[in-house]
C-alpha positions, 0 to 999 in steps of 0.5 A: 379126945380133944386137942388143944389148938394151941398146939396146931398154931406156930409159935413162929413164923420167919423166912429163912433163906430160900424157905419158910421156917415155922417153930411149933409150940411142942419145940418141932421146927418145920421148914418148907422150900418156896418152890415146894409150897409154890408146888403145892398150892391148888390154885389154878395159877399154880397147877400148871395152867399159866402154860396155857396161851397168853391171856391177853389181859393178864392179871397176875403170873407166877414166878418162875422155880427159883423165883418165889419170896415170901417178903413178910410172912404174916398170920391170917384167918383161924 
């Protein structure tokens, strides 16, 4: 069996309010709260290990639930 790629692939992608709307090519429209992606990323940044102590030389933090924007949601890799 195969599957048309084309199928996987939003045909749009737009921030909505407080969510990340994505419309599929077979006309189901997905949306997904920031807080909920923010949640479910795996990165270690994400998964809870900004609550270790301070890094003295901080690179980078997460915002705080609530707090997350996506400001232009763009497209990237396969």
């Amino acid at each position: 069996m195969t599957h048309d790629s084309r199928a996987f692939k939003p045909r749009n992608i737009a921030v909505a309010g407080r969510e990340l709307a994505l419309a599929w090519a077979d006309g189901h429209e997905s949306y997904l709260p920031f807080d909920d992606l923010r949640a479910g990323c795996p990165c270690s940044l994400c998964r809870g290990h900004r609550d270790a102590p301070p890094d003295p030389l901080p690179v980078l933090t997460a915002p705080a639930r609530g707090q997350n924007e996506i400001p232009d949601p763009l497209p990237v890799g396969g």
